[in-house]
C-alpha positions as CSV (number, residue, x, y, z in Angstrom):
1,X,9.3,13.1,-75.6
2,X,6.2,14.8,-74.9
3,X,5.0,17.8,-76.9
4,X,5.9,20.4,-74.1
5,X,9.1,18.7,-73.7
6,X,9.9,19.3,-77.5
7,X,8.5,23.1,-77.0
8,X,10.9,23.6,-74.5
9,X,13.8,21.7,-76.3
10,X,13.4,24.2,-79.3
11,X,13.0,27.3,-77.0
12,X,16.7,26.2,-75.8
13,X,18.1,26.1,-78.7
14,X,17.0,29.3,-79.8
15,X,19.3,32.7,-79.1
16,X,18.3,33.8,-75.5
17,X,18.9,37.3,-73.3
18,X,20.9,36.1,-70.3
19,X,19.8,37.6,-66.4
20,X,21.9,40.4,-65.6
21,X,24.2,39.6,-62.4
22,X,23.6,42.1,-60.5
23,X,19.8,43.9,-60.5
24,X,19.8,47.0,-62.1
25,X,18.9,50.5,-60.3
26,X,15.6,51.7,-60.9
27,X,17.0,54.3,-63.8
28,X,19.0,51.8,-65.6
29,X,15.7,49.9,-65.9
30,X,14.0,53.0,-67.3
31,X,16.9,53.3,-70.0
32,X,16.4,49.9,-70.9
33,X,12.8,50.1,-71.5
34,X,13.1,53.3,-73.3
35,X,15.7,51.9,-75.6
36,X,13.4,48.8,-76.3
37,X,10.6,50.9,-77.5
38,X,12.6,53.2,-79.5
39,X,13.7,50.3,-81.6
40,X,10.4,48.7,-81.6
41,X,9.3,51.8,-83.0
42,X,12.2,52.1,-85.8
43,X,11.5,48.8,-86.6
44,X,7.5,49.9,-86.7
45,X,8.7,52.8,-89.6
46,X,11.2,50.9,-91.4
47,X,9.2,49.4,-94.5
48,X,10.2,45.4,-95.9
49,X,12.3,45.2,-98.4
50,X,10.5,44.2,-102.3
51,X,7.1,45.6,-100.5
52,X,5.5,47.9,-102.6
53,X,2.8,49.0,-100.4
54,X,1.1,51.7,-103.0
55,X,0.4,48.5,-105.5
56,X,-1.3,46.5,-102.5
57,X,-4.6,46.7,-101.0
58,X,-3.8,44.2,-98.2
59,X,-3.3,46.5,-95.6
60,X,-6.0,48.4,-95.9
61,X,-8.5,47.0,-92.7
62,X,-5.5,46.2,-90.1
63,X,-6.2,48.8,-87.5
64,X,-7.5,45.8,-85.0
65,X,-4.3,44.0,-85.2
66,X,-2.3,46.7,-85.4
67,X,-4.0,47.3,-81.7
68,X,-3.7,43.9,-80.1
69,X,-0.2,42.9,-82.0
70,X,1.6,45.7,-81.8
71,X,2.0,45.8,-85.1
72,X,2.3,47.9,-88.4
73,X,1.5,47.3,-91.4
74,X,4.0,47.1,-94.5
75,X,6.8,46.9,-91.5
76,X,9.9,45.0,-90.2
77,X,6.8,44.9,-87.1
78,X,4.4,43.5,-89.4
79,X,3.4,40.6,-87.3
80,X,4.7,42.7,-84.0
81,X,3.8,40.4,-80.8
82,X,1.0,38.7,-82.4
83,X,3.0,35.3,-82.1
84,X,4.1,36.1,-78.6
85,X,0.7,36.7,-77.8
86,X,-1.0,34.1,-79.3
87,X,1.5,31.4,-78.0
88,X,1.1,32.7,-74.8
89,X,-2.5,32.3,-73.9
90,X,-2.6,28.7,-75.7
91,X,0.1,27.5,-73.3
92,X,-2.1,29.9,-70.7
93,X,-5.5,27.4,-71.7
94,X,-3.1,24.5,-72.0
95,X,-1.7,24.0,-68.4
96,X,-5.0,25.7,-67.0
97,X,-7.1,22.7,-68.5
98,X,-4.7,20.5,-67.5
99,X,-4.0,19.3,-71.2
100,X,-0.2,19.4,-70.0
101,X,1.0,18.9,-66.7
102,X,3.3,21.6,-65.4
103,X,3.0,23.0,-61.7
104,X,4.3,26.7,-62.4
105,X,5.0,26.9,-58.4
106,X,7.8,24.4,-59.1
107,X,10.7,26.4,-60.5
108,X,11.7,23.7,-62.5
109,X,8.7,23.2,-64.1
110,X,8.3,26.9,-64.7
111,X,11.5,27.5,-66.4
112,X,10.3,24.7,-69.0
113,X,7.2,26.5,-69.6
114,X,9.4,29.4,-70.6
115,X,11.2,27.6,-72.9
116,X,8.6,25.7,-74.2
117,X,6.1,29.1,-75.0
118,X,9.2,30.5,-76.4
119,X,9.4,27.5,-78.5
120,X,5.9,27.7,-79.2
121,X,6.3,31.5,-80.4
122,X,8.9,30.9,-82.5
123,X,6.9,28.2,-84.2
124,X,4.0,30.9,-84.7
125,X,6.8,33.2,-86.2
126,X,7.9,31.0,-89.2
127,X,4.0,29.9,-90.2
128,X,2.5,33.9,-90.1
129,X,5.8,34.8,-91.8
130,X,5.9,32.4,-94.7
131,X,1.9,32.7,-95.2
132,X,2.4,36.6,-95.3
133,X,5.2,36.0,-97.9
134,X,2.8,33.9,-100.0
135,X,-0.6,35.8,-99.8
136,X,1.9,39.0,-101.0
137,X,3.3,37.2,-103.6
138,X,0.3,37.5,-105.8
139,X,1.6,40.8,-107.5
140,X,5.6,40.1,-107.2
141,X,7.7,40.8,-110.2
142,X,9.7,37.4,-109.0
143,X,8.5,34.0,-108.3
144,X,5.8,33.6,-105.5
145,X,8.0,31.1,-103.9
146,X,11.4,33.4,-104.2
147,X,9.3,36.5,-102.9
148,X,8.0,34.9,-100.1
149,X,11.1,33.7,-99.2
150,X,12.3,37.1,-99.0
151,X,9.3,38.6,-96.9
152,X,9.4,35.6,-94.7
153,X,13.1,35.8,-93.9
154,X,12.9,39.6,-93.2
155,X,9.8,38.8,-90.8
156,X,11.2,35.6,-89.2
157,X,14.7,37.6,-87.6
158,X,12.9,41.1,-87.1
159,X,10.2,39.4,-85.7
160,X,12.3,36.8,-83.2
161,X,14.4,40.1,-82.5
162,X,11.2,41.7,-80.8
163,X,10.6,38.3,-79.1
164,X,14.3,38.9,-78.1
165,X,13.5,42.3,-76.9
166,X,10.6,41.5,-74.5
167,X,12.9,38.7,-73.1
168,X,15.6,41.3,-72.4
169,X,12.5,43.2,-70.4
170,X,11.0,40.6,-68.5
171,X,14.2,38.9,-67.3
172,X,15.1,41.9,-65.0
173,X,16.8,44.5,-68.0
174,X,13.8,46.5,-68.0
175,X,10.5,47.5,-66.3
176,X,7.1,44.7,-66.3
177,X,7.2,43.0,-70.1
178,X,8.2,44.0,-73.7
179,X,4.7,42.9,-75.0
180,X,3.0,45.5,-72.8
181,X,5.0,48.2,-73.3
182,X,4.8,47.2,-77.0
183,X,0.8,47.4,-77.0
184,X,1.4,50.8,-74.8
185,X,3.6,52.3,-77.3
186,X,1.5,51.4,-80.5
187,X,-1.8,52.5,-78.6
188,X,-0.1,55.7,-78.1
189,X,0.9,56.5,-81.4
190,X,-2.2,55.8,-83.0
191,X,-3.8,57.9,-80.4
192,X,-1.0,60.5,-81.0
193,X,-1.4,60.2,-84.4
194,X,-5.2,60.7,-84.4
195,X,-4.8,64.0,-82.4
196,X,-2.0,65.7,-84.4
197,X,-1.2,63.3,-87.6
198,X,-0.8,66.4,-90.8
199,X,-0.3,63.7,-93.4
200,X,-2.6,60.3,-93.8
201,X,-1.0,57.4,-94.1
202,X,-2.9,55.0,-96.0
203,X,-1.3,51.7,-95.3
204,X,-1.7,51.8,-91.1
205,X,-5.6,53.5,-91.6
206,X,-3.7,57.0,-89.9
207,X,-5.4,59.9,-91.2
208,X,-5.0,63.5,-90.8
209,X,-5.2,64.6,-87.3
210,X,-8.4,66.2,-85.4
211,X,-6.6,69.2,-84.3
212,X,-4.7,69.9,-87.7
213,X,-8.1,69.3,-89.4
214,X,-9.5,71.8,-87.3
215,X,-7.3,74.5,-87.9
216,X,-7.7,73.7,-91.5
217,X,-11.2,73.8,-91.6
218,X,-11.4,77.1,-89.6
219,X,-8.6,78.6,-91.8
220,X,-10.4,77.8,-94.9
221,X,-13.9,78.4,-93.3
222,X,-15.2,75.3,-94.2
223,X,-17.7,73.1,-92.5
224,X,-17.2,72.2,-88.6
225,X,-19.7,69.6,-88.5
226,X,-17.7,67.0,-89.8
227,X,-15.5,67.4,-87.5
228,X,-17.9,67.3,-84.8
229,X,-19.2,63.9,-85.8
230,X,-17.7,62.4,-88.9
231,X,-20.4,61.4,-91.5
232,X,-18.0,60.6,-94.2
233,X,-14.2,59.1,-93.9
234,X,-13.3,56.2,-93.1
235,X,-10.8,56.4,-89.8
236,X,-11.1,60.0,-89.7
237,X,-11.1,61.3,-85.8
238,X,-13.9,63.6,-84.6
239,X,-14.7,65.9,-82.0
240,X,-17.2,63.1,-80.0
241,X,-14.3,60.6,-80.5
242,X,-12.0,63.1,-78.3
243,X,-14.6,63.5,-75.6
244,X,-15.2,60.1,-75.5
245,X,-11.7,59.1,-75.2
246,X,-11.4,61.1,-72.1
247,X,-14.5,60.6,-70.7
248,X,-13.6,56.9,-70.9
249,X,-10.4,56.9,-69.5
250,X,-11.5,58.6,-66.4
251,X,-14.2,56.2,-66.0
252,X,-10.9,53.0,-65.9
253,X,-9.4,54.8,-64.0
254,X,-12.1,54.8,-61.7
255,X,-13.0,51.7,-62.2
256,X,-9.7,50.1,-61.8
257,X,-9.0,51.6,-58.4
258,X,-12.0,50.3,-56.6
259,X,-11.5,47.5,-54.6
260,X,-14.1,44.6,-52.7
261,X,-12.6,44.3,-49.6
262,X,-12.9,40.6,-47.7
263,X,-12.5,41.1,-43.5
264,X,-9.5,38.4,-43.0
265,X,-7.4,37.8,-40.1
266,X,-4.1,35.6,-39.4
267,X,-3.2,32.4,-37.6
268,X,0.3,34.2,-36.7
269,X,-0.8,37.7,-35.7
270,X,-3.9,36.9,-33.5
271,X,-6.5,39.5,-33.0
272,X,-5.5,41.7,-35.9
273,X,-7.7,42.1,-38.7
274,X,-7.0,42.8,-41.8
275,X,-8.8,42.7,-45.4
276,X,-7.8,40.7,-48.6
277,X,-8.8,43.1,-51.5
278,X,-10.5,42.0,-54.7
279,X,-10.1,44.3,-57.8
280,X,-14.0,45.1,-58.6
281,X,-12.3,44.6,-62.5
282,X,-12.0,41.3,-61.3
283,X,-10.2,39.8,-64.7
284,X,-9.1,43.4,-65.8
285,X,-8.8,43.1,-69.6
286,X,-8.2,39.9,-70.6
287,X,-12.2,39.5,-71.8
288,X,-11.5,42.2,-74.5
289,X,-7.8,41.0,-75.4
290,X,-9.2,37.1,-75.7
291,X,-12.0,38.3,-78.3
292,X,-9.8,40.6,-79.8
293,X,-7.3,37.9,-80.8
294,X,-9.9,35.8,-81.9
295,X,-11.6,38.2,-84.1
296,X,-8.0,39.7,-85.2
297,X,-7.0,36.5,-86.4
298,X,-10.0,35.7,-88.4
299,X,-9.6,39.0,-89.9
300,X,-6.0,38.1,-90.7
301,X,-6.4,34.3,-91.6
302,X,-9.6,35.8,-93.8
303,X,-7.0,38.0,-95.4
304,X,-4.2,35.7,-96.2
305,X,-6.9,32.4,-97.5
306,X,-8.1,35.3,-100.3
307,X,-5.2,34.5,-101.9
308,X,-5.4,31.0,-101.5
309,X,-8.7,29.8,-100.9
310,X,-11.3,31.8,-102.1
311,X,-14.4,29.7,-100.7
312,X,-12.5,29.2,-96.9
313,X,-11.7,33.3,-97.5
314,X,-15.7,33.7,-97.7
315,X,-16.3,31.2,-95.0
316,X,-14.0,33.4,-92.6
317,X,-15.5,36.7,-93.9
318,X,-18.7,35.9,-92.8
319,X,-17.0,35.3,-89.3
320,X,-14.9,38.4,-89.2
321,X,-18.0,40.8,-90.0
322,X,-19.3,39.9,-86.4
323,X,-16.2,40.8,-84.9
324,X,-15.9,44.1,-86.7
325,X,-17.8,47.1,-86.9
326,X,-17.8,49.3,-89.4
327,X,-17.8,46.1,-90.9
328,X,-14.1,45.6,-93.0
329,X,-14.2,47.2,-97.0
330,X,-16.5,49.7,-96.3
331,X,-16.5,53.6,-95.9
332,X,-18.4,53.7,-93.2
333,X,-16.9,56.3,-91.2
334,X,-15.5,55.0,-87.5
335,X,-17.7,57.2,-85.7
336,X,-20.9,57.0,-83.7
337,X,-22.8,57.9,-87.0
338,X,-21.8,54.4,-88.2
339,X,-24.6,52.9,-85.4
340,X,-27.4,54.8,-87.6
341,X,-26.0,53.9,-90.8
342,X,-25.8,50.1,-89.8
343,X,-27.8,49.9,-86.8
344,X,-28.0,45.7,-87.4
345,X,-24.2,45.3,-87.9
346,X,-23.8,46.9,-84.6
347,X,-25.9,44.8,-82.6
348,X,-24.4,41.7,-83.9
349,X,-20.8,43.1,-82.8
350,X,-22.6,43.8,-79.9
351,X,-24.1,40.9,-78.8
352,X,-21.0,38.8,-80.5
353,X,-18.6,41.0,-78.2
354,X,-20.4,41.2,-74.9
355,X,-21.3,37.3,-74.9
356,X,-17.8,36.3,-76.2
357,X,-16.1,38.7,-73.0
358,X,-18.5,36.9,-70.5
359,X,-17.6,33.9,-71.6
360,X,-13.6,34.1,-71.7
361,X,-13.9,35.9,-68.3
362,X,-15.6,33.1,-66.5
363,X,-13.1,30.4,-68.3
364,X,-9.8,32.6,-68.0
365,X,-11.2,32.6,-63.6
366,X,-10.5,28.9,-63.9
367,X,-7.8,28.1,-66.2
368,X,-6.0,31.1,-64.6
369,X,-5.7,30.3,-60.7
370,X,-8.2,33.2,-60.2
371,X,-11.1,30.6,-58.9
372,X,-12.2,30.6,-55.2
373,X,-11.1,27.3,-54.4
374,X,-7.3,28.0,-56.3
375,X,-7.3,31.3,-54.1
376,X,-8.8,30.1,-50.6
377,X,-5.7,26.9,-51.0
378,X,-3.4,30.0,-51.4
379,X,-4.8,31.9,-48.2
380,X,-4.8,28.4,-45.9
381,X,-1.2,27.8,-47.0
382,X,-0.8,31.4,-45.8
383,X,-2.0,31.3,-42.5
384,X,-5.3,33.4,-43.1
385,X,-8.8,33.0,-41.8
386,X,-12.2,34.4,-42.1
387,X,-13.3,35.9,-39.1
388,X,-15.6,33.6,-36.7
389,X,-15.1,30.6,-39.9
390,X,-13.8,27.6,-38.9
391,X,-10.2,27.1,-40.6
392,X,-10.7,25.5,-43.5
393,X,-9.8,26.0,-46.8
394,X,-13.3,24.6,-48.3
395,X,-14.9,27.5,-45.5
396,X,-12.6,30.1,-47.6
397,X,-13.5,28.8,-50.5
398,X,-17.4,29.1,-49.7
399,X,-17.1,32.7,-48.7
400,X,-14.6,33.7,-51.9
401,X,-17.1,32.3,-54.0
402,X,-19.8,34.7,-53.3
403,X,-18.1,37.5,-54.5
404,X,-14.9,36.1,-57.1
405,X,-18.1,34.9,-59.8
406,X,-20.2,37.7,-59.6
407,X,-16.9,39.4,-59.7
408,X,-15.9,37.8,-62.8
409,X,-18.8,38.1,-64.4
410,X,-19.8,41.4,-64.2
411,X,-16.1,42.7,-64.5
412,X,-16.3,41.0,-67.8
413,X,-19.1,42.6,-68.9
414,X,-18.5,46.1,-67.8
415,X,-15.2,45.7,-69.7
416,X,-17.1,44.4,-72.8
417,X,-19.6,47.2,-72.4
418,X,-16.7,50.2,-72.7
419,X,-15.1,48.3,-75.6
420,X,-18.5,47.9,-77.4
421,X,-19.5,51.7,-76.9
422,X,-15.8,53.0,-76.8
423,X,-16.3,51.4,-80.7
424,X,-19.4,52.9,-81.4
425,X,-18.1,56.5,-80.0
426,X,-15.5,56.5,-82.4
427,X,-12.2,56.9,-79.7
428,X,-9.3,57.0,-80.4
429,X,-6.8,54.0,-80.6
430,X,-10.2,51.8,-80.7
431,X,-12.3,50.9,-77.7
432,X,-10.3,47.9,-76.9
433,X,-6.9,49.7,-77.3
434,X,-7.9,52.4,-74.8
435,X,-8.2,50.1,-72.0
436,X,-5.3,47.9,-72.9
437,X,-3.5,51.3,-72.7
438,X,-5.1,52.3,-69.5
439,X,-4.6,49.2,-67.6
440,X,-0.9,49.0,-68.5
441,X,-0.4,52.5,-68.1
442,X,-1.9,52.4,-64.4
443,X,0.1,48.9,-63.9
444,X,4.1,50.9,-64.9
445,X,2.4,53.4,-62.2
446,X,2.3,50.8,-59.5
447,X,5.7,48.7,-60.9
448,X,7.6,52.4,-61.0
449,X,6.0,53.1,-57.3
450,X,7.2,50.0,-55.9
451,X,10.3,50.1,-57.7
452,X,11.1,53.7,-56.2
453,X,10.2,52.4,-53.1
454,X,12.4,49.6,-52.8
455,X,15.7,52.2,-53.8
456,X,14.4,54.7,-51.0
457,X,14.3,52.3,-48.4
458,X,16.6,48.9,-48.4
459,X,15.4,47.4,-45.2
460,X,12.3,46.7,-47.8
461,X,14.1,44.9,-49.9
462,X,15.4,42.4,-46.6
463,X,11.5,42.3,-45.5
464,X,10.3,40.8,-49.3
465,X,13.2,38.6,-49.6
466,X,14.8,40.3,-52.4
């Protein structure tokens, strides 16, 4: 039995969400996906039972995977989608390289996938749960192996219930996937939070909001310019981190609806031309997300080996501080005035970040199906040509490569770019957050579009085979 087979043999075992029978109306969908978010988010306030989060310092740098894992700290969402996630893009890398041989365009072979990155998720549940259960431990009143036990096992069912959750979503109950509207929900309420928060909350780095800070400070006629840049608290949102939130989210926006349109035309309707569009964000956010997890997990595994392995924790340290800035245990304030306390901490993010995004973004093109010869097969199997090109896929190929890798590389590092000075500006939600919440944001737009269109006119649903 090979290793995907066993993957997929443990994924069936496992409690599953089964297809609804009929496909439900666009508003049943909607409630769905409303009522999976308000439990994630219940689950995100309810704290773990024998956690005494005042007595515990471990939770005090975990606003990075608290972005990119939908997760809070101290929580029954403690590791949120971080396992999802992660088991996701290795089975991603895995059939992309070719390490295991699946053809996704067979269903067959798709539905083992499934069950196999379930598998692989649930696997990933068990190991963060128990080694979060064990690095907590340290200060238990119990035994270390009887308190982790007890962390663990709350983790392991609230976290295979979110798993459950995103299933539900992505088998037809709700709208796109559970893990996006996850990631949209949490960006949102750190973003919410950082607007109009009146209490900080210590454990999940929320402090008091801008605008309750302002009337505070205008009340008590204390000093504004704090708020206009903040020189002193750790976390605390300014006035430039609001402009540059907006400012930034315009500029996606922008960026995300311009297209590079290729002149096509088609073997069965001859004469009429039409165009195959290329997103200019070629690989949209998956640059940022890839180093995000990276540098999230160091952080995390850096974390958890302090209370194991003090010379692999230092080891791993020395790692994370390149993938964070203001570097982790410090109170440098997350603002742009952080650049001109630590000018050379921000250039290695820098430099770590942008080079990192290029990278992933040019490997994701090929281990994703996003490479010219991938996509020129898909066109010849479709029937479309290049106007006054010979047909042949390897002709298709030539011309797709002239603009999908100068695509892919400077969409990657446009994306790093915002991240990088989105961090520096001090927004809110981080820089990486703010385009993860953008892009899914302006992705529900187009599924709830489409969606509405397909309920106002059947004869669409005949046309697309549905």
């Amino acid at each position: 039995m090979s290793f995907t087979d066993f993957l997929a043999k443990l994924g069936q075992v496992l409690p599953a969400v089964t297809k609804p029978e009929q496909k439900p109306s666009l508003n049943q969908k909607l409630i769905w996906s409303i009522v999976a978010v308000a439990i994630y988010l219940v689950m995100s306030s309810v704290p773990l039972y024998g956690l005494q989060l005042s007595n515990s310092s471990f939770f005090s740098n975990f606003l990075l995977e608290q972005v990119i894992f939908a997760s809070t700290a101290g929580t029954l969402a403690q590791l949120g989608i971080g396992p999802i996630i992660t088991a996701g893009l290795i089975m991603q890398i895995l059939v992309g390289s070719k390490l295991i041989n699946v053809n996704l365009n067979n269903e067959d072979d798709r539905a083992t996938f499934t069950e196999a990155q379930k598998g692989l998720a649930f696997i990933f549940i068990i190991i963060e749960a128990f080694l979060f259960g064990f690095a907590l431990s340290g200060s238990a009143g119990v035994s270390r192996l009887n308190f982790a036990l007890i962390i663990g096992g709350q983790l392991i069912v609230a976290t295979f219930f979110i798993l459950l959750l995103d299933e539900m979503i992505q088998k037809g109950w709700g709208l796109g996937s559970g893990v996006s509207l996850f990631i949209l929900a949490g960006v949102m309420k750190i973003m919410f939070w950082y607007m109009f928060g009146i209490v900080t909350v210590s454990s999940q780095n929320l402090p008091v909001g801008f605008f309750p800070s302002l009337v505070a400070t205008l009340i008590s006629h204390g000093n504004l310019l704090d708020l206009i840049v903040n020189t002193t608290k750790p976390f605390q949102p300014d006035l430039v981190g609001l402009v540059s939130t907006i400012g930034l989210t315009i500029l996606i926006i922008y960026l995300e609806s311009i297209n590079i349109n290729i002149p096509v035309t088609s073997q069965k309707l001859r004469g009429i031309r039409r165009t195959v569009p290329l997103n200019f964000l070629y690989v949209s956010s998956i640059p940022v997300i890839f180093v995000s997890v990276l540098g999230a997990d160091i952080e995390l595994f850096s974390t958890l080996t302090s209370y194991v392995s003090p010379s692999v924790q230092k080891i791993l340290s020395a790692i994370d501080s390149a993938f964070v800035f203001p570097p982790p245990n410090t109170t440098i304030p997350h603002s742009v005035y952080a650049v001109v306390v630590d000018p050379l901490g921000a250039l290695i993010y820098a430099i770590v970040f942008l080079v990192l995004g290029v990278m992933f973004g040019l490997v994701w093109v090929e281990v994703a199906g996003l490479d010219p010869a991938t996509q020129a097969r898909s066109l010849a199997d479709a029937g479309i040509e290049i106007p006054g090109m010979r047909s042949s896929p390897r002709m298709i190929e030539a011309i797709l490569a002239r603009y999908i890798y100068p695509l892919a590389f400077f969409s990657s590092l446009i994306v790093s770019l915002i991240a990088v000075f989105a961090t520096f500006l001090g927004v809110y939600g981080t820089g990486v957050g703010l385009i993860l919440a953008v892009s899914i944001a302006m992705q529900y737009y187009s599924l709830l579009a489409y969606e509405r269109s397909i309920e106002m006119y059947p004869l669409l649903k005949r046309i697309i085979g549905e």
